[in-house]
N, C-alpha and C positions, 0 to 999 in steps of 0.2 A: 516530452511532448508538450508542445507550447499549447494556451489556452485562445481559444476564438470564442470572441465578445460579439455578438450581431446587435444592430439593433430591434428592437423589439417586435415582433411578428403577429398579425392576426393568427396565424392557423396553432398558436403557441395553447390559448384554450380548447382549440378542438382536438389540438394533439392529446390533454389532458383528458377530456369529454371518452374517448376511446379508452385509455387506459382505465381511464376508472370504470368504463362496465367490464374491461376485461379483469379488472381487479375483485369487483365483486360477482365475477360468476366464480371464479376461484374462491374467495370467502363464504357460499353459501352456506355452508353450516357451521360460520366462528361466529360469535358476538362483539360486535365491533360498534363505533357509536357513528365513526363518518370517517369518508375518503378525501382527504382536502390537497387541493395543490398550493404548494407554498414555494417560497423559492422567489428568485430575479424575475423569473419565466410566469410568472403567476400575476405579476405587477401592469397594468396597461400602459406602454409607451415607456418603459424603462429598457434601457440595454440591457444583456444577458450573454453567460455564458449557455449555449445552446442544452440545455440540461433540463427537464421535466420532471422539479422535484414533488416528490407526492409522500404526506402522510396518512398512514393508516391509523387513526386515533382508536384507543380500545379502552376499554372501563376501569381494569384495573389490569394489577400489575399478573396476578393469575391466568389472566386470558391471553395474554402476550404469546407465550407459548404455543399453545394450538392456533394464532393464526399466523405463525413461522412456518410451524408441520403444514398447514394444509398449502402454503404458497412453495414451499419446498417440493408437495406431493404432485405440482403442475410444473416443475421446470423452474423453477426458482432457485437461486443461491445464496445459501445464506453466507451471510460476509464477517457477520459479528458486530458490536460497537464501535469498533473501529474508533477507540480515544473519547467517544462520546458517552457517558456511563448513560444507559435508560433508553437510548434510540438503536435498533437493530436494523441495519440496514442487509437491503437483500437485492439481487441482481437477475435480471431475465434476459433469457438468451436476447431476446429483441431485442437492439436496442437503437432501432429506429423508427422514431428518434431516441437519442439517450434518454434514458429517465434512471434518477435515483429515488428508492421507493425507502422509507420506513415505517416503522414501527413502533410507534407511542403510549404511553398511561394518558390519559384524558388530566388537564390540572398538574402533571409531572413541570418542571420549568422549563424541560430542552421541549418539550412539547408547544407550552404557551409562549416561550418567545418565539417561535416560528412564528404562531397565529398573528403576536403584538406585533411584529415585523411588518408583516405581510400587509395589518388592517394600517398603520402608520403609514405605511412609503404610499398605498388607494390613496390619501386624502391628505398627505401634505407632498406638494409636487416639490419643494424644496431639497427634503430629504433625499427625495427621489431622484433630483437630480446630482446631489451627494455623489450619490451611491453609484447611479451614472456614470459618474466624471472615474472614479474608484475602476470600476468595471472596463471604461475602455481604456484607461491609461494601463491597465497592465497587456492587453490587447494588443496596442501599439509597442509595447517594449516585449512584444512577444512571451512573458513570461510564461514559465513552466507549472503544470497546478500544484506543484509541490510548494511554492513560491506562493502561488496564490490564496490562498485563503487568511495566514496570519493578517495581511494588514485589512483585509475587511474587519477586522474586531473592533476598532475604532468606531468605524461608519455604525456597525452590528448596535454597539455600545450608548453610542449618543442617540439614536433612536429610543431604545430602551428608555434609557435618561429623561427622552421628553414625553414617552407615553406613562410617566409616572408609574412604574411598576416595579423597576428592577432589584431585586435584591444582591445579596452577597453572596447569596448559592446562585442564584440565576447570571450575573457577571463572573462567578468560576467558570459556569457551566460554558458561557462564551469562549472563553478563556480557553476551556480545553477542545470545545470543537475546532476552534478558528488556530491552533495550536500546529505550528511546524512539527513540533516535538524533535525527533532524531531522525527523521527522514531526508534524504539525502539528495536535493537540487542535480540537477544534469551537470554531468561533469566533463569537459571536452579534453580531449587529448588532441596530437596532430592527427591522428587519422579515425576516432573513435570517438563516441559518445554513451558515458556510462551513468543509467538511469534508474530508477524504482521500475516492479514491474506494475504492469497495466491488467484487466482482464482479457486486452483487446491484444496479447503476446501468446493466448494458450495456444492455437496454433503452428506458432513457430515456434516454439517450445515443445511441442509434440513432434514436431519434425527432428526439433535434438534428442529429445529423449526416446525416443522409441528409433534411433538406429542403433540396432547390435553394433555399429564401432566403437560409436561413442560411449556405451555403458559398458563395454567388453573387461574394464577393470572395476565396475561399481559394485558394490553388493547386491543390486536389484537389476531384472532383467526390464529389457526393454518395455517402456510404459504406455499406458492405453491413453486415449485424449481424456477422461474421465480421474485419470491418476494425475495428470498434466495439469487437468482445472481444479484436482484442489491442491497441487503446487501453486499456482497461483495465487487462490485465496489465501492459503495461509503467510504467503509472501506479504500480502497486503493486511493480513491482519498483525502480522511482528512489525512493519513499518509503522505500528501506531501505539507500540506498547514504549513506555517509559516505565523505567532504561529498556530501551533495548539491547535485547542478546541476540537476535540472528541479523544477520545486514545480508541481502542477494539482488545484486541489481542486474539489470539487461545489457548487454555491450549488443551496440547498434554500428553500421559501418554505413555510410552513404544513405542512413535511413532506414537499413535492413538489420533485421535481428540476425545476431551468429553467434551470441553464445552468452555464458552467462557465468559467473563470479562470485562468489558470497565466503561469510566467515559469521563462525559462530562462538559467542564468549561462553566459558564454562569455567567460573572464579567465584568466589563469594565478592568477590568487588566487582562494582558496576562496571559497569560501561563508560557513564559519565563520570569516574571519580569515586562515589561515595562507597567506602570501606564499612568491613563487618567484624573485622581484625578487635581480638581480646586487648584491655587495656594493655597497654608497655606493649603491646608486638608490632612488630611494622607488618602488614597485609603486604601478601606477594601482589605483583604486577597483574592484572589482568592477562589472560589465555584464552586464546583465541585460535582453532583450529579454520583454514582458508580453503578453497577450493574453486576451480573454475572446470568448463567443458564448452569447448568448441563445435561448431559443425565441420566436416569434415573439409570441405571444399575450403573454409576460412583457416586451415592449420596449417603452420610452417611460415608462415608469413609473418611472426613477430607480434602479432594481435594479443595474445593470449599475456603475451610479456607486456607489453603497453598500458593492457586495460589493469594489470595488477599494481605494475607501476603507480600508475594513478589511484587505484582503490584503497591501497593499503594508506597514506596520508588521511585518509578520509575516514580511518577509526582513531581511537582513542589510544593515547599512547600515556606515559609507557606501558608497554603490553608486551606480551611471549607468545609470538606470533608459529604455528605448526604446521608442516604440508606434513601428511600423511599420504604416502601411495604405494602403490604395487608395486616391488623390485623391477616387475615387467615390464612398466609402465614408462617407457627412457621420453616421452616428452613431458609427462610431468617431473620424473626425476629431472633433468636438463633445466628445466622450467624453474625449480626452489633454486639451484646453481645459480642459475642467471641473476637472481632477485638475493643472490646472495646469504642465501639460507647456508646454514650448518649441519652436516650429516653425523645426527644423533644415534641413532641405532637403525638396527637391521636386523629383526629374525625372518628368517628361513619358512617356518612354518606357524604362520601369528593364529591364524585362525579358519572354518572353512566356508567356503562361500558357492556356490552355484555349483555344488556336487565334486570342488575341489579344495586343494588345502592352499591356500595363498602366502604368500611371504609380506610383508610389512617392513618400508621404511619409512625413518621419521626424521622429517629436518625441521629445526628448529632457529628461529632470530626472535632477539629484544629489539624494539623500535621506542 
């Protein structure tokens, strides 16, 4: 999902002006110090990605907690740090307009370079036009927000720089928000488009997963939209861990969501490399168990082979790569065939599942 840069809006503070009293009728019984909008959107006359970022500043690191529970207890979700150690960010079904909300220590540094940002770009229009130029140029080349955030760390950086502030922890701290880390840019194929997910996919995500066909060989029955949104979330919170062990992105066709793909490493070596292996031993290859599910109407059309095609380049190799499925299961068996997997075994009766005894095979390839 490519990023849109507008330029900069009057109604952008009165978008905030609302939030924040609906933020603090939600907070009436946490201790909190202040509601502040920070952000691109926060700046007068700077371009922006359409985003209404707002922190909730809080005293210390104790109180953080209880004011997660009470925004959670009105419809809130919590998301996690999401790569940023110290900021808890959280999502509300509205989100129009967007806004990303966190959650701060008062003095913490991912807290105060918000503020130093923020009070810098008000009163030097130079920077601001920086940061500007930054903001529509990925605009104009369309870029994806997986793309976008590393190279603001520069612009982030030299601000800091001239507000005489910054320190060592505070340029990490950049460092790792502004941070691609392992998350994986849109990848095209000739007829597909394979991407991280979004929270704005739970939807059609519930439409795949709560059809009895589509789960008919899963271990878990058909899912409720509530079991769908924290598939989601947790999706977006492994997209931000280093290393990463689970990869699950969305396969999109013409724009539309049909289905989805993921593989999960389970090795004492990383993802990226880095081994755990005893002196003198060579560490086995990383292992990686794969999986994909289609919507119904999108199968038999080659889709499902396509989008793997493509995915599997996209981890870390060398690796020993696993389909596990149902004997019953002939288009996913068909499917590891195609992709050239190896049929490793096959029992009969592996284990029992949804009030039966299911059979288990397993192919296996090194890449």
């Amino acid at each position: 999902m490519s990023v849109t840069v507008e330029q900069h809006s009057q109604g952008w503070p009165s978008h905030f002006v609302k939030i924040k009293s609906q933020l603090e009728t939600c907070l009436e019984e946490v201790s909190y110090i202040s509601i502040e909008h920070v952000g691109s959107t926060s700046v007068l006359s700077l371009a922006a990605k359409l985003t209404i970022d707002i922190t909730i500043i809080i005293a210390t690191r104790q109180n953080v907690q209880p004011a997660i529970n009470a925004l959670v207890a009105k419809g809130f979700t919590y998301m996690g740090e999401l790569g940023s150690v110290g900021r808890h960010a959280l999502r509300h079904p509205d989100q129009f307009p967007a806004r990303y909300i966190c959650v701060g220590v008062e003095g913490a540094f991912q807290t105060r370079n918000q503020l130093v940002v923020q009070d810098k770009l008000q009163i030097d229009p130079e920077l601001g036009d920086e940061l500007a130029q930054v903001e529509l140029g990925f605009a104009a080349r369309e870029i994806d927000i997986v793309e976008y955030v590393e190279p603001k760390k520069e612009t982030f950086q030299n601000i800091l720089d001239k507000a005489g502030i910054i320190s060592e922890e505070g340029c990490g701290a950049i460092q790792a928000a502004n941070k691609r880390g392992e998350r994986i840019g849109p990848t095209q194929t000739k007829r597909l488009v394979l991407r991280e997910c979004v929270m704005g996919d739970v939807s059609a995500w519930h439409a795949l997963e709560s059809n009895e066909e589509v789960v008919r060989y899963q271990d878990y029955g058909p899912k409720t939209m509530d079991q769908c949104k924290r598939d989601i979330v947790l999706n977006i919170h492994n997209s931000s861990e280093i290393p990463r062990k689970v990869f699950e992105l969305v396969v999109t066709h013409d724009g539309e969501f049909i289905g989805r793909i993921g593989a999960k490493f389970t090795s004492e070596t990383t993802t990226t490399g880095g081994v755990t292996a005893a002196k003198g031993e060579v560490p086995e290859s990383p292992h990686a168990s794969l999986w994909f599910s289609f919507l119904p109407a999108s199968q038999g059309k080659g889709f499902a082979t396509e989008a793997m095609r493509a995915f599997i380049p996209l981890l870390t190799s060398p690796a020993r790569l696993e389909i596990e499925c149902d004997p019953r299961n002939t288009r996913s068996r068909m499917m590891a065939e195609r992709l050239g997997f190896e049929k490793i075994s096959l029992t009969e009766r592996a284990y029992e599942s949804k009030g039966e005894w299911v059979g288990s095979l397993v192919y296996q390839k090194t890449v």
